[in-house]
C-alpha positions as CSV (number, residue, x, y, z in Angstrom):
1,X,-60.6,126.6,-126.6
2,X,-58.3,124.9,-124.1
3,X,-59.1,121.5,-123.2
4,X,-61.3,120.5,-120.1
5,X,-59.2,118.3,-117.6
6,X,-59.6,118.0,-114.5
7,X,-60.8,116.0,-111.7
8,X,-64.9,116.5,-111.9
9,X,-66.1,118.2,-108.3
10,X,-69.6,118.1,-109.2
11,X,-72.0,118.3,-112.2
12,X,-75.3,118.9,-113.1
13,X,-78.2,117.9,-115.6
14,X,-80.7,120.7,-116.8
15,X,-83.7,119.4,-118.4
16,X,-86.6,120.8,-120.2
17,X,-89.5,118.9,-121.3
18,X,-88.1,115.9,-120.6
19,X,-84.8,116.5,-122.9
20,X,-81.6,117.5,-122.0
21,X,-80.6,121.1,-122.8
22,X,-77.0,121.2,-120.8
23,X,-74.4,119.8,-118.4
24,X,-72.6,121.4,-116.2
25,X,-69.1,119.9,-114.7
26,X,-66.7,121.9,-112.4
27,X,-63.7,120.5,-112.7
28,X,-60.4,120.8,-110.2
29,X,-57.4,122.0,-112.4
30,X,-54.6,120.8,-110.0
31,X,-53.9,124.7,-108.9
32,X,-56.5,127.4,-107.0
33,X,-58.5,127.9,-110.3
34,X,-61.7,125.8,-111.4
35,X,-62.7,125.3,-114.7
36,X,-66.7,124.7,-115.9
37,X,-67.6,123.1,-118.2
38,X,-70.8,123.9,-120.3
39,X,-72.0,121.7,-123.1
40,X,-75.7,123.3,-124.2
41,X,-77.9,121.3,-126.7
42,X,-80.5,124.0,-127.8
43,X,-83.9,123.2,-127.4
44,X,-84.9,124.1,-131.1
45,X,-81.8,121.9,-132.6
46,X,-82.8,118.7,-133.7
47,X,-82.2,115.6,-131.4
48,X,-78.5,114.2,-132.1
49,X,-77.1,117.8,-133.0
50,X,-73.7,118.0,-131.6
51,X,-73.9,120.0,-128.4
52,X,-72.2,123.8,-128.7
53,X,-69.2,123.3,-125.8
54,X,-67.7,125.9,-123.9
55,X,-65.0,126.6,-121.0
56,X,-65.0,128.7,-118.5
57,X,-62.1,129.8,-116.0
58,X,-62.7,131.0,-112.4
59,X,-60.0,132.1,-110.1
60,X,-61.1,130.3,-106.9
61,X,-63.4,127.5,-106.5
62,X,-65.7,129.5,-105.1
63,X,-66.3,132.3,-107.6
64,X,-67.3,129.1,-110.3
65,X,-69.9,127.5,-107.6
66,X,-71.6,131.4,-107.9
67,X,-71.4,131.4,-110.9
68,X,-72.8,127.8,-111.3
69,X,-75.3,128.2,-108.9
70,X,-76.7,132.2,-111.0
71,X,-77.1,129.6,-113.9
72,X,-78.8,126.9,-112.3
73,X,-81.2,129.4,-110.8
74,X,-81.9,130.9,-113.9
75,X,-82.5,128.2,-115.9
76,X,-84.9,126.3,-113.2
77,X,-87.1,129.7,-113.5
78,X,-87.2,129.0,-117.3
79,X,-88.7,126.4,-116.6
80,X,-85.7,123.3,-116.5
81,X,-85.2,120.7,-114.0
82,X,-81.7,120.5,-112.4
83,X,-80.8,117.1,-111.3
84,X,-77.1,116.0,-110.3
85,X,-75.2,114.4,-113.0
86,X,-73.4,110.5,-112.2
87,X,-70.1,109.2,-112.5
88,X,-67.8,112.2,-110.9
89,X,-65.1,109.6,-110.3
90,X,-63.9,109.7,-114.5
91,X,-61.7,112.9,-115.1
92,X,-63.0,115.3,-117.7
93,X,-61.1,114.8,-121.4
């Protein structure tokens, strides 16, 4: 998996039962394309687990805000609270 750098554009917090289960970042790659990030901690894994990580690479900024904003969606009607994530001035590593 390529690394995640980038200047952070926005991220997100998705919650369930008071515990986080994933965090999304899009991240500015310097070009047209975005990058998000996903880092998922499962909900049956015990607490501390290392999070599963994954990349994924859009063409345009705006194809990765749909596709952040399908996930989002879906996981609020599982049930999750989406919440905005802090401290978008530190670039991903």
């Amino acid at each position: 998996m390529a690394a995640a750098t980038g200047h952070a554009t926005h991220a997100y917090d998705v919650v369930h039962d008071g515990r986080l289960v994933a965090r999304l970042v899009a991240l500015e790659t310097g070009g047209p394309e975005t990058r998000v990030t996903a880092e998922i901690h499962p909900v049956h894994a015990p607490l501390g687990s290392d999070p599963q990580r994954r990349t994924y690479d859009f063409p345009t900024r705006a194809t990765a805000q749909r596709f952040v904003d399908e996930t989002l969606l879906a996981l609020e009607y599982l049930g999750c609270v989406v919440r905005e994530a802090g401290d978008l001035g530190r670039d991903a590593a």
